[in-house]
C-alpha positions as CSV (number, residue, x, y, z in Angstrom):
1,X,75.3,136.8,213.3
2,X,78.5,137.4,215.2
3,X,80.5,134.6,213.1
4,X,80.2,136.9,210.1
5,X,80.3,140.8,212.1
6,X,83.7,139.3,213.7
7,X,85.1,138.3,210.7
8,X,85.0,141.6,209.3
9,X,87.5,142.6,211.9
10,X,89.2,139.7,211.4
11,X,88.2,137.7,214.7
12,X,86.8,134.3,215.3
13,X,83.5,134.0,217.0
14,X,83.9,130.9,219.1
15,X,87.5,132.3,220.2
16,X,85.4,134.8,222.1
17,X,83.0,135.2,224.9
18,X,80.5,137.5,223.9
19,X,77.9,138.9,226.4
20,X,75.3,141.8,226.5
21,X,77.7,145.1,227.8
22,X,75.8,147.9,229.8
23,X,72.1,149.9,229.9
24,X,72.1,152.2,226.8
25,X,68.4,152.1,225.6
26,X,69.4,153.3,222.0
27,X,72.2,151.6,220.5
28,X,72.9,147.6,221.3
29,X,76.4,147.1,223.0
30,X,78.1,143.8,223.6
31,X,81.4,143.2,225.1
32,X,83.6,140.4,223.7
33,X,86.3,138.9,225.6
34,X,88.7,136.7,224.2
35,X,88.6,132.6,225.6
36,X,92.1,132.1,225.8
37,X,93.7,135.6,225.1
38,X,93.7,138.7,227.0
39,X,92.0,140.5,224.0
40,X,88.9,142.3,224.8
41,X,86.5,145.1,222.1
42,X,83.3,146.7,222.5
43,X,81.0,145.7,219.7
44,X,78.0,147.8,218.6
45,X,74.6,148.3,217.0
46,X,73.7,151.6,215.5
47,X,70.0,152.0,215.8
48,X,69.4,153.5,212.5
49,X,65.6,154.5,213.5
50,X,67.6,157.5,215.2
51,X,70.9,157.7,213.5
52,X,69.2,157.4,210.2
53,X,72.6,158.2,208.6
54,X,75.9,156.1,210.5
55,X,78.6,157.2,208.3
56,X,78.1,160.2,210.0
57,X,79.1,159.6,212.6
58,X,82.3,157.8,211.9
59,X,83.6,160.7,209.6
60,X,82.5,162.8,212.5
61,X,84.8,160.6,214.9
62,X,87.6,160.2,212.9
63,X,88.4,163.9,211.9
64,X,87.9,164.4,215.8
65,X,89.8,161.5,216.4
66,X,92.9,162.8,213.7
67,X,92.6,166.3,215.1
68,X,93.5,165.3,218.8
69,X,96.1,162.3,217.9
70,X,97.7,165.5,215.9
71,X,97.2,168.2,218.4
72,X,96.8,166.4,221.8
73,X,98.5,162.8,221.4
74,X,98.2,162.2,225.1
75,X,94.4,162.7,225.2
76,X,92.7,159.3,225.4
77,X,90.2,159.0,222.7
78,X,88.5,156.2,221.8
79,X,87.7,155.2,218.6
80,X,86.6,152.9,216.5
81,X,88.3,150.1,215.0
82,X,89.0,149.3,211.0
83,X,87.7,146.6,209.4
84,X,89.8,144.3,207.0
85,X,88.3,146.9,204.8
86,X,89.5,150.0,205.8
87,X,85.9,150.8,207.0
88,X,85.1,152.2,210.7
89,X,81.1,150.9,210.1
90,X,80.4,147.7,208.8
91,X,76.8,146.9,207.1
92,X,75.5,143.2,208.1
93,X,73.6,141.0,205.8
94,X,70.8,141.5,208.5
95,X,70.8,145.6,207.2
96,X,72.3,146.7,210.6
97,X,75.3,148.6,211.0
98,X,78.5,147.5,213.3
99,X,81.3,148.8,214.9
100,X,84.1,147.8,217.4
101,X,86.1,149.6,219.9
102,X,88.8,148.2,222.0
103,X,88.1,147.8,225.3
104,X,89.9,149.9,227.9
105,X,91.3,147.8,230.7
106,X,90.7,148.9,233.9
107,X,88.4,151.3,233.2
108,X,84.5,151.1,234.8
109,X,81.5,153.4,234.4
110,X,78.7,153.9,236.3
111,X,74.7,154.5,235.9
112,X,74.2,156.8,238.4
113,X,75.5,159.9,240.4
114,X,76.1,158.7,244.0
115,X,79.2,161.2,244.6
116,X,79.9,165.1,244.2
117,X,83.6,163.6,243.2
118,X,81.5,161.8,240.6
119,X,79.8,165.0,238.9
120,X,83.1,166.8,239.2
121,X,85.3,164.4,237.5
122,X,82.0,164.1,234.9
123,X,81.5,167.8,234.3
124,X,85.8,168.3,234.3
125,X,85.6,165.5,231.3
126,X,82.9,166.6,229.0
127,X,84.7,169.9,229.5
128,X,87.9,168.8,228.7
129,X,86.8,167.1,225.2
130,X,85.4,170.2,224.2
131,X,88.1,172.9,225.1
132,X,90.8,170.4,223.8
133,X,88.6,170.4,220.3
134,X,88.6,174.7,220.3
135,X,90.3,174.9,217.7
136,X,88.5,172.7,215.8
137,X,86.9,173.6,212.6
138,X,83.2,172.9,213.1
139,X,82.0,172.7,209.8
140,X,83.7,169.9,209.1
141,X,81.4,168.2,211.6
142,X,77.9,166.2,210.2
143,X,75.0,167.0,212.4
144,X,74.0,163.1,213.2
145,X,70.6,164.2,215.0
146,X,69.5,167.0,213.2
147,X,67.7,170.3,215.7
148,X,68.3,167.9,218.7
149,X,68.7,170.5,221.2
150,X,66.8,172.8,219.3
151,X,64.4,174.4,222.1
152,X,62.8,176.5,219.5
153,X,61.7,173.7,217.3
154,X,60.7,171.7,220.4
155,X,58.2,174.4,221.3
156,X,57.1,174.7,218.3
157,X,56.5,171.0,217.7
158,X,54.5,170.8,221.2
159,X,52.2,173.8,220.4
160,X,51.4,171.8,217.0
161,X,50.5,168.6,219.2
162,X,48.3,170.3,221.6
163,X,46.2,171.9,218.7
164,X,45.6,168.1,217.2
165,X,45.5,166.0,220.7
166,X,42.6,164.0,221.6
167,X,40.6,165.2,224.3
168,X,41.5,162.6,226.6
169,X,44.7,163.0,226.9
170,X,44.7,167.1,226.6
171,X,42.4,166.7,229.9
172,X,44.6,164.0,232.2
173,X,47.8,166.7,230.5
174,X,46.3,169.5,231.7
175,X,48.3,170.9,234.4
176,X,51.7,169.9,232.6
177,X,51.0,171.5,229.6
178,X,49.8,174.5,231.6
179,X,53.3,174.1,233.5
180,X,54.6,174.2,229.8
181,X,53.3,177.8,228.9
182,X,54.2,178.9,232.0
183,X,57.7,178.7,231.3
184,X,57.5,179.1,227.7
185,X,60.4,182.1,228.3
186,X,62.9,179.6,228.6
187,X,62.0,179.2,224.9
188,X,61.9,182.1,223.8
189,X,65.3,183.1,225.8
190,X,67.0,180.0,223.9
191,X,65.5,181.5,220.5
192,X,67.2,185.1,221.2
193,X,70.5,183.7,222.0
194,X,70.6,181.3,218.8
195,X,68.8,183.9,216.4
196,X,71.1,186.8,217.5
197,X,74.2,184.5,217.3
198,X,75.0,185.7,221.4
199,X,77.4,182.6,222.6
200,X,79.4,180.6,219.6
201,X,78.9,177.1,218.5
202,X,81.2,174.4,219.9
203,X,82.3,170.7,219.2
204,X,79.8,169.1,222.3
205,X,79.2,166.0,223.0
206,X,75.0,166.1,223.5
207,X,74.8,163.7,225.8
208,X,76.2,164.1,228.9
209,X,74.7,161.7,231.1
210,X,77.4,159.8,233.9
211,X,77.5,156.6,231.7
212,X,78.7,158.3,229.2
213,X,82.4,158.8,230.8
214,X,85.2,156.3,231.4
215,X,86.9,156.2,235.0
216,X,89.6,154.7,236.4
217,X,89.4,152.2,239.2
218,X,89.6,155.3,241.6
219,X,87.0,156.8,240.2
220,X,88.9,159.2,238.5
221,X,87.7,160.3,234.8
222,X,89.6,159.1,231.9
223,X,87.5,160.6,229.1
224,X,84.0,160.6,227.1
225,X,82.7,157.9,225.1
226,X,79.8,157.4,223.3
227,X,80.2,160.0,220.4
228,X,77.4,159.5,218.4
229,X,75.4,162.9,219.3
230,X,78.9,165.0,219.0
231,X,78.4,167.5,216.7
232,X,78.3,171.6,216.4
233,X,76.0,173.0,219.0
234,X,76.2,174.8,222.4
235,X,78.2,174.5,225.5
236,X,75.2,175.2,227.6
237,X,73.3,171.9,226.3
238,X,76.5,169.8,228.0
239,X,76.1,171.7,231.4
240,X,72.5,172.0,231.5
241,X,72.2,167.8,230.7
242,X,74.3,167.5,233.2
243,X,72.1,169.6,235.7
244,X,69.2,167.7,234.3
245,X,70.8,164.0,235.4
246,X,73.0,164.4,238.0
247,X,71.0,167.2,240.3
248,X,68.3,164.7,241.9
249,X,68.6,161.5,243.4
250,X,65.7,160.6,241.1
251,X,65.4,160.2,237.7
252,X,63.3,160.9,235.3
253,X,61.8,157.8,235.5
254,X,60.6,158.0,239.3
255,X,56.9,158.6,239.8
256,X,57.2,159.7,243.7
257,X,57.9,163.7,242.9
258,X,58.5,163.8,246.5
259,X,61.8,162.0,246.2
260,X,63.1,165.1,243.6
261,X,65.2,167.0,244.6
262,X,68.3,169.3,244.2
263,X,71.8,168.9,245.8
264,X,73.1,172.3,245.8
265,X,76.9,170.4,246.9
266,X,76.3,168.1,243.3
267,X,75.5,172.0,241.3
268,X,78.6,173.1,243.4
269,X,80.7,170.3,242.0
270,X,79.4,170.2,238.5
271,X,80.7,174.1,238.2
272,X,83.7,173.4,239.7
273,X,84.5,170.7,237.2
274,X,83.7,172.3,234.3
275,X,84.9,175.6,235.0
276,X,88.3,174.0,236.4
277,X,88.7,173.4,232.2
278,X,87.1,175.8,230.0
279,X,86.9,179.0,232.2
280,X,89.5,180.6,230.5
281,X,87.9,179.6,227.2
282,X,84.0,181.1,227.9
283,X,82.7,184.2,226.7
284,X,81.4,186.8,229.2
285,X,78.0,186.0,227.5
286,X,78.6,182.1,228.1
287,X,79.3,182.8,231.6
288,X,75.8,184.8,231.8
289,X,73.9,181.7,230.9
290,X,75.2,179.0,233.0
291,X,72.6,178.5,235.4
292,X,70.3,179.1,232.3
293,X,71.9,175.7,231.1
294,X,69.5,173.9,233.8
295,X,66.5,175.8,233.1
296,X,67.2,174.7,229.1
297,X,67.4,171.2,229.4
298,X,65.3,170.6,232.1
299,X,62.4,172.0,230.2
300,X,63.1,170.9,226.9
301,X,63.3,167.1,228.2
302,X,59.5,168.0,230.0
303,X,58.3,169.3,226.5
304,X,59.3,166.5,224.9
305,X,58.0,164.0,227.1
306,X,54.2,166.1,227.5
307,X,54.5,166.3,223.8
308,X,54.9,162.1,222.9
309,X,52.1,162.1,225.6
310,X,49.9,164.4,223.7
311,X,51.0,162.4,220.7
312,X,50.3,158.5,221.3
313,X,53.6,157.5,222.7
314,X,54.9,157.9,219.3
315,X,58.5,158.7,220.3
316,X,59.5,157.0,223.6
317,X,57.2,154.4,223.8
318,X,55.2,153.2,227.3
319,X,55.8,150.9,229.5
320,X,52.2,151.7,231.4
321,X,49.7,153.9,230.6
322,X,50.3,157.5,231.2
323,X,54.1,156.7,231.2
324,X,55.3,160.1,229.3
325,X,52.8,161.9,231.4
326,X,54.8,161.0,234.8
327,X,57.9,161.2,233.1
328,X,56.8,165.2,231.9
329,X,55.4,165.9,235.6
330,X,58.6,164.6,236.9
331,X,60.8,167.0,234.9
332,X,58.4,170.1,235.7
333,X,58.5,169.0,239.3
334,X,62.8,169.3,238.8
335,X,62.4,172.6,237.1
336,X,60.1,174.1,239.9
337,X,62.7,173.3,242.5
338,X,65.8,174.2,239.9
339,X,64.3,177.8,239.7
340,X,63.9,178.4,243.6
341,X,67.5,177.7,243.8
342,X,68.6,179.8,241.0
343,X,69.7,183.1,243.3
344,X,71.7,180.7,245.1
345,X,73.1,179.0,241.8
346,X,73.9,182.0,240.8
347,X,75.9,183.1,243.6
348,X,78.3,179.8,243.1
349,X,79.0,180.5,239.5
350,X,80.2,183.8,240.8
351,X,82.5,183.1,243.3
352,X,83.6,179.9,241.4
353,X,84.5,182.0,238.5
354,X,86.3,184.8,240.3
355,X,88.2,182.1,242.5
356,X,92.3,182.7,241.9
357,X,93.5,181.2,239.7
């Protein structure tokens, strides 16, 4: 397989070490380093059961990628690599589609949020690549995962489950999806804000978990990567994923709720970050809904978890039975103790915002 994917880019297989690279669960990632040169790439798999449509998202990459060389030459961006072709994507005999990157020496990232330095180099990044892309015309952009932040069509989609689930599973679900209606005005608050047109849409990147940023051997950021999910939507889906992952010790995948929790000095640092690069660029209404952000993504993430449940695992899979269950309880456990601190939140948004400048 590699002999022929390499030679599209012009390499030579057995010239190269070529290993499994990092813990992304959709798209396949392999890092080749050359045997007796200093070159080193990223090559990668699009997993076209979710991207159904690649091209997308190189055309979406490379008018980013030709709007920030233009505007921002210093920026590091990286992008994909042409074939001998001319083509950013290359289509295998196997029916998958490839693409390489070069590799950025001396660069690392990491899997999990151990440091408030972390979350604020993080959150200063993903906030970076969007204000840099401001003046960016949007609708050139392809959406790659069509309503993927969508609350409203999450809801929507869950109510529709829980009307056809078997009785089983509604009954071991009940007190999530009970959690579900409880909050259902997180819903309906993200369908007044999109409906009405309150806060505009922005180039975001969708999918700002800590793996998805390069830092430096300091642990300093460098940039995003990973742009697959970048496409039109809003800022609040970049900060609330960010509350979602980096919040908590646990993750999403721990079934001990008692080790959730929220580190108000990681929220304090996330603002911090992100503020230190696109305050100036936020609306008033923007501002209004940053602690929102949490609520959003936390919930949505639950939904969609109770709503594979509901649904046979249709969606994520399981590794054991109930596995979407725990993961749901898990997120509405996070919420729960997201909202008590919400005063609190609230009161570091302010004073971060009207810090001097």
């Amino acid at each position: 397989m590699f002999n022929d994917i390499l030679k599209s880019f012009d390499l030579k297989a057995q010239e190269y070490h070529i290993q499994p690279f990092g813990e992304g669960l959709i798209n396949r990632t392999w890092k080749i380093s050359g045997i007796e040169n200093n070159n080193e790439f990223i090559l990668q798999q699009i997993n076209t059961n979710v991207f159904k449509t690649p091209f997308d998202i190189a055309e979406n990459t490379n008018k980013i990628g030709g709007y920030l060389s233009k505007h921002y030459p210093d920026y590091l961006f990286v992008s994909a690599l042409p074939s001998n072709n001319g083509d950013f994507i290359v289509k295998h005999t196997d029916g998958e589609y490839y693409r390489l990157f070069p590799y950025v020496k001396n660069s690392v990232t990491i899997n999990t949020v151990l440091t408030r330095d972390e979350a604020f180099e993080a959150a200063r990044q993903f906030a970076k690549f969007t204000n840099l892309l401001a003046g960016f015309n949007i609708t050139e952009l392809n959406y790659t995962l069509s309503g993927f932040h969508d609350l409203t069509s999450r809801f929507e989609e869950f109510k529709r489950v829980v009307k056809k689930a078997d009785t089983e599973r509604l009954t071991k679900a009940k007190t999530a999806i009970e959690s579900a209606f409880e909050h259902q005005d997180i819903a309906e608050t993200h369908q007044s804000l999109t409906e009405d047109e309150l806060i505009p849409l922005r180039v975001v990147h969708h999918d700002t978990k800590i793996s998805n940023i390069l830092f430096d051997t300091d642990h300093k950021g460098l940039c995003v990567i990973d742009l697959d999910t970048v496409m039109p939507g809003y800022y609040i889906s970049d900060v609330g994923d960010m509350m979602r992952t980096y919040l908590s010790p646990a993750n999403e995948e721990e079934q001990d709720f008692s080790k959730i929790e929220i580190r108000e000095d990681f929220f304090t640092a996330i603002v911090e970050g992100y503020l230190s690069e696109m305050s100036v660029n936020l609306t008033d209404a923007e501002r209004s809904l940053f602690v929102y952000s949490g609520n959003l993504m936390i919930y949505m993430q639950a939904i969609r978890f109770l709503t594979d449940y509901l649904n046979n695992d249709v969606y994520y899979g399981a590794q054991y039975p109930g596995h979407n269950l725990i993961r749901a309880q898990n997120q509405f456990t996070l919420l729960d103790k997201y909202i008590k601190a919400e005063d609190k939140f609230q009161q570091i948004v302010f004073s971060t915002q009207n810090q001097p400048k």
